[in-house]
PQR file with spaces between the fields and no chain letter, atoms N, CA, C, O and H, PARSE charges and radii, in Angstrom:
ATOM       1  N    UNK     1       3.494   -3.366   26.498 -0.4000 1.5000
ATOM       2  CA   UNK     1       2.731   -3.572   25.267 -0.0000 2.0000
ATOM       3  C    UNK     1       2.501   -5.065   25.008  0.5500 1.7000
ATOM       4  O    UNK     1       1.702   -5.492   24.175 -0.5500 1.4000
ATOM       5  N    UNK     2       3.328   -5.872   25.853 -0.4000 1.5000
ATOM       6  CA   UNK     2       3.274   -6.938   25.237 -0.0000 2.0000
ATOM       7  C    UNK     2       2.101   -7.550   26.803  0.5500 1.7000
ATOM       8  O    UNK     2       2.599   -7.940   27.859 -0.5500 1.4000
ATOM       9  H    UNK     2       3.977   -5.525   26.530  0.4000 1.0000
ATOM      10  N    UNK     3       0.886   -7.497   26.603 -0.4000 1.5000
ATOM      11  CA   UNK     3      -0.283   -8.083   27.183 -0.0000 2.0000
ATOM      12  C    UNK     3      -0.526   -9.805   27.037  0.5500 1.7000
ATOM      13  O    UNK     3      -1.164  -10.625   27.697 -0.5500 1.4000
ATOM      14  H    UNK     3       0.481   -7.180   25.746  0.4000 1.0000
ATOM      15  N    UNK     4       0.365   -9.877   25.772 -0.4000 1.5000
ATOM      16  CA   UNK     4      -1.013  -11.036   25.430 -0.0000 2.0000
ATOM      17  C    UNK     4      -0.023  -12.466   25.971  0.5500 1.7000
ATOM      18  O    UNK     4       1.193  -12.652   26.011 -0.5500 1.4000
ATOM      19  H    UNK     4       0.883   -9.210   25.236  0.4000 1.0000
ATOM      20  N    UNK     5      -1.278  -13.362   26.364 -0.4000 1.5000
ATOM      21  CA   UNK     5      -0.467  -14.657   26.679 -0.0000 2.0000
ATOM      22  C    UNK     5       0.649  -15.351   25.683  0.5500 1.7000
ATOM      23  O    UNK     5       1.582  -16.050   26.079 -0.5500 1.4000
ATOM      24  H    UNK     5      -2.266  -13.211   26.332  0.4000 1.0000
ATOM      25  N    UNK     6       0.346  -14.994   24.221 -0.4000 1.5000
ATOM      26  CA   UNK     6       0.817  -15.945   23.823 -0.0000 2.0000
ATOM      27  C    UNK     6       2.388  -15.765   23.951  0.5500 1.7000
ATOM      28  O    UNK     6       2.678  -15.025   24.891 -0.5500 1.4000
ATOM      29  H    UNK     6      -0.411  -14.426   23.899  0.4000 1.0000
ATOM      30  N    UNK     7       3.441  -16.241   23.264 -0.4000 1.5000
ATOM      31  CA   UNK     7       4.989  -16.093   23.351 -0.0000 2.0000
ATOM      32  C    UNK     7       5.554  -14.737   22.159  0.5500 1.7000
ATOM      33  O    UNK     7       6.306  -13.783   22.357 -0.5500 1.4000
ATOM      34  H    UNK     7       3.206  -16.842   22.501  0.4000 1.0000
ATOM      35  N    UNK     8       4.757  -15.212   20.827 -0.4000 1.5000
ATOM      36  CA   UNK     8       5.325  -14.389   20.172 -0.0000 2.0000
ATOM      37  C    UNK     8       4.217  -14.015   18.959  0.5500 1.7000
ATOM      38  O    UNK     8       4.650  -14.057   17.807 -0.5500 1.4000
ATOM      39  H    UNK     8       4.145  -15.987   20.666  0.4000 1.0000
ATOM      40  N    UNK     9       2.675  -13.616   19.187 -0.4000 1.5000
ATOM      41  CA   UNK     9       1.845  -13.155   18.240 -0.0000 2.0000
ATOM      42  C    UNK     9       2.890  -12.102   17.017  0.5500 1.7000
ATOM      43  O    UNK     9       3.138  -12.745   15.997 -0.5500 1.4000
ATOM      44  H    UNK     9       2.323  -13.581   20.122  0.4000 1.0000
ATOM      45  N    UNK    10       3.126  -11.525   17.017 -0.4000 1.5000
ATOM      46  CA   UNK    10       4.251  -10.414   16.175 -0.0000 2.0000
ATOM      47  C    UNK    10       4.393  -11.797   15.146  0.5500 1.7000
ATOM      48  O    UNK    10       3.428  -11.637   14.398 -0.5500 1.4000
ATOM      49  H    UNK    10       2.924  -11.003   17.846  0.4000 1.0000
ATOM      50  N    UNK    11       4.778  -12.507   14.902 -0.4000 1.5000
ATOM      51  CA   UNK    11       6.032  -13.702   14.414 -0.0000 2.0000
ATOM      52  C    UNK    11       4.596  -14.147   13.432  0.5500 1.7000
ATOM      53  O    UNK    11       4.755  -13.881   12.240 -0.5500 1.4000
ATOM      54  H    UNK    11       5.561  -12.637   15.509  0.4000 1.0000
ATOM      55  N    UNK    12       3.637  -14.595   13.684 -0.4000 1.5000
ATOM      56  CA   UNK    12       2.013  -14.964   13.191 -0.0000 2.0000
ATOM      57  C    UNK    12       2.013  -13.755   12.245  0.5500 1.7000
ATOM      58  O    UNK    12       2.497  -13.766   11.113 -0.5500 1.4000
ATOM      59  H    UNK    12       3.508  -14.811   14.652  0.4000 1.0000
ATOM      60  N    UNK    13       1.515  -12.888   12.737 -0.4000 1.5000
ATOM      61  CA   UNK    13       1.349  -11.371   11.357 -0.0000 2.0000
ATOM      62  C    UNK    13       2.254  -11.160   10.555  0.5500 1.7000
ATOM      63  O    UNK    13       2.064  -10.431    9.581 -0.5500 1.4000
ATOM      64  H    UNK    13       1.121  -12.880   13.657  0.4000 1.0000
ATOM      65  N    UNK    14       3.595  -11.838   10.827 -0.4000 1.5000
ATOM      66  CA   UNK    14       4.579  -11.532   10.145 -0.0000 2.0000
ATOM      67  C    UNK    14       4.722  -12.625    8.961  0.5500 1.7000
ATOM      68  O    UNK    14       5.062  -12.298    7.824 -0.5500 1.4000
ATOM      69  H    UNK    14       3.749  -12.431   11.618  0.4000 1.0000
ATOM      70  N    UNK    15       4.475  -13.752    9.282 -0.4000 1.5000
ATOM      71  CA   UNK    15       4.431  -14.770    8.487 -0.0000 2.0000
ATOM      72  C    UNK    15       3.441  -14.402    7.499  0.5500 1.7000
ATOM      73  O    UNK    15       3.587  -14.244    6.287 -0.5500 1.4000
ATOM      74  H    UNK    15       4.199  -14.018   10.206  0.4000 1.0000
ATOM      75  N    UNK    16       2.185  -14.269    8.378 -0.4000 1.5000
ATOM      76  CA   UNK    16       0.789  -14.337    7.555 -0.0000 2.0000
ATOM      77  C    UNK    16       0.561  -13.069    6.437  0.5500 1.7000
ATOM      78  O    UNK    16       0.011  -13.119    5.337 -0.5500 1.4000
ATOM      79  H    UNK    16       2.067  -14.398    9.362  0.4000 1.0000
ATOM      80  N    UNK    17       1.387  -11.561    7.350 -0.4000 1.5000
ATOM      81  CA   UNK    17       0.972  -10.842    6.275 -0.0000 2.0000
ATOM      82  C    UNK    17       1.973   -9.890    6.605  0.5500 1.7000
ATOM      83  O    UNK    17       1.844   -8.950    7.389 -0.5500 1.4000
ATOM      84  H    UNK    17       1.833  -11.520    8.244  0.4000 1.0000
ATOM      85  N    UNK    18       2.995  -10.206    5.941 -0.4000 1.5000
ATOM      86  CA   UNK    18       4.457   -9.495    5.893 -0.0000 2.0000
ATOM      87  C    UNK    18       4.688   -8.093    5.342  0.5500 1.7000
ATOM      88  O    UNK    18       5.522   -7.219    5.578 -0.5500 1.4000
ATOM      89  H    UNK    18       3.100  -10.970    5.304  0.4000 1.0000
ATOM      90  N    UNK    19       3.638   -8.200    4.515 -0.4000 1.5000
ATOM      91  CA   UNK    19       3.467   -6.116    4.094 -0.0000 2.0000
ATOM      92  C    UNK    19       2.616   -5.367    5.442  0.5500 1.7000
ATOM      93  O    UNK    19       2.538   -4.139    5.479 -0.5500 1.4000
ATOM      94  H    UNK    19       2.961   -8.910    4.323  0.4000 1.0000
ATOM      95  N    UNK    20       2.135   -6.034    6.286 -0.4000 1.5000
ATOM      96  CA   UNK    20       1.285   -5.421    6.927 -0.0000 2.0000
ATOM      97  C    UNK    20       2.304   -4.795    8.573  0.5500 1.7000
ATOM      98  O    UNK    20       2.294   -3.777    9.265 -0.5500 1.4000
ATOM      99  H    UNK    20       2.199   -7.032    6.255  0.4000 1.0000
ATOM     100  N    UNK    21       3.158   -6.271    8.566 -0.4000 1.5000
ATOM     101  CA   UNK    21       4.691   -5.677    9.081 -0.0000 2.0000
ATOM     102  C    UNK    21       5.365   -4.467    8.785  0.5500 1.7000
ATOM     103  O    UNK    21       5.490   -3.421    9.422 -0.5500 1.4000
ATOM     104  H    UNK    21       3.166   -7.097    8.004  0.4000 1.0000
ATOM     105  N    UNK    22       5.850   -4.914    7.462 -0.4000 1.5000
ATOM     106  CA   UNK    22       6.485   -3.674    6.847 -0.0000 2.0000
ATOM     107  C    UNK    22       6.069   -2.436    7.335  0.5500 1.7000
ATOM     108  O    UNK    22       6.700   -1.498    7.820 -0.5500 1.4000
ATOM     109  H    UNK    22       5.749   -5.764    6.945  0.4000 1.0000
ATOM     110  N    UNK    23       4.289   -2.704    7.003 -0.4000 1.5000
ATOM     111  CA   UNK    23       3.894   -0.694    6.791 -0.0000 2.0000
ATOM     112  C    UNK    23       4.106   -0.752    8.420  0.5500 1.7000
ATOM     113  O    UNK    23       4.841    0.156    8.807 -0.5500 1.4000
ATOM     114  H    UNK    23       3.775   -3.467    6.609  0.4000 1.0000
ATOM     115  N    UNK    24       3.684   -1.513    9.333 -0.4000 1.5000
ATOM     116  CA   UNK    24       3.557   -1.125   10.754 -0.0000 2.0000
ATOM     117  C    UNK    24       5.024   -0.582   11.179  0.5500 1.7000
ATOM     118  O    UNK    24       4.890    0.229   12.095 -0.5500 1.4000
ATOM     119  H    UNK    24       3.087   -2.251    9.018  0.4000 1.0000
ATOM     120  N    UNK    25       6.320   -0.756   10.828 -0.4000 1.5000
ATOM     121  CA   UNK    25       7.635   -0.504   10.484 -0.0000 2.0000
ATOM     122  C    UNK    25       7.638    0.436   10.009  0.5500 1.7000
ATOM     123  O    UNK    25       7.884    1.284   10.866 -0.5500 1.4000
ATOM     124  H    UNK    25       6.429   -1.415   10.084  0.4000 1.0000
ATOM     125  N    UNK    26       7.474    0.959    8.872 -0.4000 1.5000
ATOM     126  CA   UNK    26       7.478    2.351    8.557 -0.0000 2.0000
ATOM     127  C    UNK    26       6.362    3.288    9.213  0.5500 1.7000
ATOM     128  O    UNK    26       6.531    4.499    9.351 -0.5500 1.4000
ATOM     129  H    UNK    26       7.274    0.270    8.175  0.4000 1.0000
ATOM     130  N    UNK    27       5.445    2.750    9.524 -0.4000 1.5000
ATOM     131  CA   UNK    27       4.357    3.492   10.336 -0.0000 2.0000
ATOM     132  C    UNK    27       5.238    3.895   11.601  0.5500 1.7000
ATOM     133  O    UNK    27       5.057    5.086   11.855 -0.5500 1.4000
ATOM     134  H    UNK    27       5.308    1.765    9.412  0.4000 1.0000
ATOM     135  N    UNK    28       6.115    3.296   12.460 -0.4000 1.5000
ATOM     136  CA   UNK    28       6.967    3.291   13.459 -0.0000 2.0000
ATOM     137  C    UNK    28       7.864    4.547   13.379  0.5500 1.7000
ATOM     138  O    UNK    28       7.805    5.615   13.988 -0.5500 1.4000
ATOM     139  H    UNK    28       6.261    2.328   12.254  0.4000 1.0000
ATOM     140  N    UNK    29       8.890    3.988   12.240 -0.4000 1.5000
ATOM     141  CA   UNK    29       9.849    5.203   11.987 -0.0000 2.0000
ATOM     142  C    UNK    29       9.183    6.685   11.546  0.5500 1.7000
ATOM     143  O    UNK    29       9.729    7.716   11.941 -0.5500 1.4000
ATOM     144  H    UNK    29       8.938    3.121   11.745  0.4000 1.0000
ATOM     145  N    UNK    30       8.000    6.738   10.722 -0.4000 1.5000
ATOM     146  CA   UNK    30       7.750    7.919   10.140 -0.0000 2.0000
ATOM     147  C    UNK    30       7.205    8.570   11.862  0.5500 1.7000
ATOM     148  O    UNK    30       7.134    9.798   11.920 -0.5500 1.4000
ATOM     149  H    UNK    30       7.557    5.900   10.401  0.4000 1.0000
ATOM     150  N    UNK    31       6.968    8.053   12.725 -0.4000 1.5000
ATOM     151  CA   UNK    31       6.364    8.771   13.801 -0.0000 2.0000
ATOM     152  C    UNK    31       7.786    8.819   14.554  0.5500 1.7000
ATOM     153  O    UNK    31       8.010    9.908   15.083 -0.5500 1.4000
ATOM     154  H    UNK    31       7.025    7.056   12.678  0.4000 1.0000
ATOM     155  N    UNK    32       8.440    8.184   14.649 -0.4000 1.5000
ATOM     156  CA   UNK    32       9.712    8.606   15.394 -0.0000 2.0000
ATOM     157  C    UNK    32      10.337    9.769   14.455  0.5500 1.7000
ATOM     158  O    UNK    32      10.632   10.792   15.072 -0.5500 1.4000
ATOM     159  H    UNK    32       8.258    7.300   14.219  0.4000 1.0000
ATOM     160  N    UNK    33      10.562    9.774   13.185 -0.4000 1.5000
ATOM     161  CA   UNK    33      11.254   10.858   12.444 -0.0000 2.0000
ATOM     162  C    UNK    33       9.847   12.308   12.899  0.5500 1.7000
ATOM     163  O    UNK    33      10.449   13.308   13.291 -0.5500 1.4000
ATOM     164  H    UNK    33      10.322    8.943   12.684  0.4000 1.0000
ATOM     165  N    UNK    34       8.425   12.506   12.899 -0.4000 1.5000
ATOM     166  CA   UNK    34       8.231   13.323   13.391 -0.0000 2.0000
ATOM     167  C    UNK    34       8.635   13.802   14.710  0.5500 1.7000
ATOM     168  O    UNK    34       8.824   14.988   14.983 -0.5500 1.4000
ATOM     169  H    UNK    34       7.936   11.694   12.580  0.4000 1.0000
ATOM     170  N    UNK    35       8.770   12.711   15.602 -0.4000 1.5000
ATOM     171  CA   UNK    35       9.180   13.400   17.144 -0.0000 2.0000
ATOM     172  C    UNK    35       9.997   13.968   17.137  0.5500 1.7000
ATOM     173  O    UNK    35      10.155   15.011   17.772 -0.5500 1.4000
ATOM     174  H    UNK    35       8.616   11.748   15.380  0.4000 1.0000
ATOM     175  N    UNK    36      11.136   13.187   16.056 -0.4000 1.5000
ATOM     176  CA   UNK    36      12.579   14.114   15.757 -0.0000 2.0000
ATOM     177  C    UNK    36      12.196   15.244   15.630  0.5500 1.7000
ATOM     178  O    UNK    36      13.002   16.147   15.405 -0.5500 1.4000
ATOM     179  H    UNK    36      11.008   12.340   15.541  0.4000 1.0000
């Protein structure tokens, strides 16, 4: 998943738009709790 040249794009979205983290985080778990 991790394609891109740079070192750590993730760390940029996170700074820049830290709710958008979050939901991608719960977007994460709520699909792992369905696989459950």
């Amino acid at each position: 998943m991790n394609s891109s040249p740079e070192p750590a794009p993730d760390r940029d979205t996170a700074t820049r738009r830290p709710r958008s983290a979050l939901r991608a985080l719960l977007d994460l778990v709520d699909l792992h709790v369905i696989a459950l």
